[in-house]
C-alpha positions as a Markdown table, in Angstrom:
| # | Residue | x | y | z |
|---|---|---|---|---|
| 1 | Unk | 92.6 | 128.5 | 172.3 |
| 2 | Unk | 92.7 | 128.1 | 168.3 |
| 3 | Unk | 90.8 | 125.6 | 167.4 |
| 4 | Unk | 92.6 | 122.5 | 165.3 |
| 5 | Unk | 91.6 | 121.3 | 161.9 |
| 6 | Unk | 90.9 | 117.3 | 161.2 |
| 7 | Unk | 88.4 | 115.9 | 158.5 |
| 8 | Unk | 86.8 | 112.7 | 159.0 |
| 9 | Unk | 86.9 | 109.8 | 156.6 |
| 10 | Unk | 83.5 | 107.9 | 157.2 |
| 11 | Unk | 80.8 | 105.9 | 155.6 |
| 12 | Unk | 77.6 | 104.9 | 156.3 |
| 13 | Unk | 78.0 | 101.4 | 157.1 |
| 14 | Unk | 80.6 | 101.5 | 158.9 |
| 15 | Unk | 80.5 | 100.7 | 162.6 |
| 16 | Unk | 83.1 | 102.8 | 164.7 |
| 17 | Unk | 82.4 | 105.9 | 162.5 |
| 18 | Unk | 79.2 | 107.3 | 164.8 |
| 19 | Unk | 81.3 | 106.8 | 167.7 |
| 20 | Unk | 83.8 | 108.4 | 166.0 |
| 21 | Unk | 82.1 | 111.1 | 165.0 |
| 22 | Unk | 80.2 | 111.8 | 168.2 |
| 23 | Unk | 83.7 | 112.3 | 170.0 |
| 24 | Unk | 85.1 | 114.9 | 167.4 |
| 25 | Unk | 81.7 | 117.0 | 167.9 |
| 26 | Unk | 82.0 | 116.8 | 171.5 |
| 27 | Unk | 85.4 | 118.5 | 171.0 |
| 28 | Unk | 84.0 | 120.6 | 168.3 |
| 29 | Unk | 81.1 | 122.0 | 170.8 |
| 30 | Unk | 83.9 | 122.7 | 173.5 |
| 31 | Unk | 85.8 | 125.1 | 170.4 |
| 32 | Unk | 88.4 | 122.3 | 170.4 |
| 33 | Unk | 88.2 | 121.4 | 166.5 |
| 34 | Unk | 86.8 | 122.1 | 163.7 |
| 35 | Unk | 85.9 | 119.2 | 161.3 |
| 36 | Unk | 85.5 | 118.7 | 157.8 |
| 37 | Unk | 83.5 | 115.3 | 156.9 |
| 38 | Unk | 84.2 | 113.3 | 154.2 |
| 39 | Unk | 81.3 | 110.2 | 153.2 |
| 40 | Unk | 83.6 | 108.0 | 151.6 |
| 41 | Unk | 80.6 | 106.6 | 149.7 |
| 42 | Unk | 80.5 | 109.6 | 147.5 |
| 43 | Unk | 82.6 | 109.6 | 144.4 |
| 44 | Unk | 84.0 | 112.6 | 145.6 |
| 45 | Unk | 84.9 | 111.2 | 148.9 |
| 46 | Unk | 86.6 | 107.9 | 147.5 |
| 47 | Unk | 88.4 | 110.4 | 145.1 |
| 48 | Unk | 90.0 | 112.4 | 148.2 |
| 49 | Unk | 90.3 | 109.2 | 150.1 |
| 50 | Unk | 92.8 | 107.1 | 147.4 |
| 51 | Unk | 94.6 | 110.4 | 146.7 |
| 52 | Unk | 95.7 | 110.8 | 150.9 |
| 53 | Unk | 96.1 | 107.4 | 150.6 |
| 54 | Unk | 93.4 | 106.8 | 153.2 |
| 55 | Unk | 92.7 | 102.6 | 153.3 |
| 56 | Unk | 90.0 | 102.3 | 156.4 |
| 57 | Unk | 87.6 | 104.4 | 158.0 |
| 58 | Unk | 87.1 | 106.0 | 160.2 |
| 59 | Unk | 90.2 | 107.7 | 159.9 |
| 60 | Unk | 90.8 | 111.0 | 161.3 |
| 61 | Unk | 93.6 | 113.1 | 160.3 |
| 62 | Unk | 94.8 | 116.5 | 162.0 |
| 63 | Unk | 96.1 | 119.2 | 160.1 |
| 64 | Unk | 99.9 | 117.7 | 160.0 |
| 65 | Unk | 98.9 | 114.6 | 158.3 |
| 66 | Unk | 98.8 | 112.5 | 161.3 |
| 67 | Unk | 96.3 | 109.9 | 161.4 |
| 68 | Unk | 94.1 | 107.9 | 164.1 |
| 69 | Unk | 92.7 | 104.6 | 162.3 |
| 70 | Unk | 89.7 | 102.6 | 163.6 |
| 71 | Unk | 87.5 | 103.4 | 167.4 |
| 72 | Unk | 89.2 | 106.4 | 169.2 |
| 73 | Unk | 87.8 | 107.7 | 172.4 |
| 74 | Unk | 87.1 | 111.5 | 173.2 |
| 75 | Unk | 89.8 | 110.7 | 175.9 |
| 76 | Unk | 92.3 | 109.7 | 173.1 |
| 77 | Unk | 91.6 | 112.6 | 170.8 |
| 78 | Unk | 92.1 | 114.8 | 173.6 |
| 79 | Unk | 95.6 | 113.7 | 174.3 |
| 80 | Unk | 96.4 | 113.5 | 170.5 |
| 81 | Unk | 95.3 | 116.8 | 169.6 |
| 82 | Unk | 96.1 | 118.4 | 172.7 |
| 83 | Unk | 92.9 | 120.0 | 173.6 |
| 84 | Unk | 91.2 | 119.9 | 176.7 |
| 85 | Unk | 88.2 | 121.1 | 177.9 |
């Protein structure tokens, strides 16, 4: 299976991020995905953020441009990127 590619728009005080987060390394431990964080708290971060036009976070998006905005389960990411353990 190749893996897929999504980065990770998050922030530190955000509340559905960890969740977030915890699902996509789930997926990353099974070889699903491999993510690239971005801490939208950083000037680099809010820099790559307004320039992909990215408004909320978390907001995942895959390596088509497609996005998931706000709490997504493991379940949810599965179907959406189609990887399965």
């Amino acid at each position: 299976m190749s893996k897929k590619k999504v980065v990770l728009f998050s922030r530190a005080a955000c509340t559905y991020c960890g969740p977030v987060k915890e699902s996509l390394q789930q997926l990353e431990a099974e070889g699903g995905v491999a993510i690239e964080y971005i801490d939208t708290d950083t000037p680099t971060g809010r820099e790559q953020a307004v320039f992909l036009n990215v408004r909320s976070v978390p907001t995942v998006m895959n390596d088509t441009g497609d996005r998931k905005v706000g709490e997504t389960t493991l379940n949810e990411f599965r179907k959406w990127l189609g990887v399965y353990a």
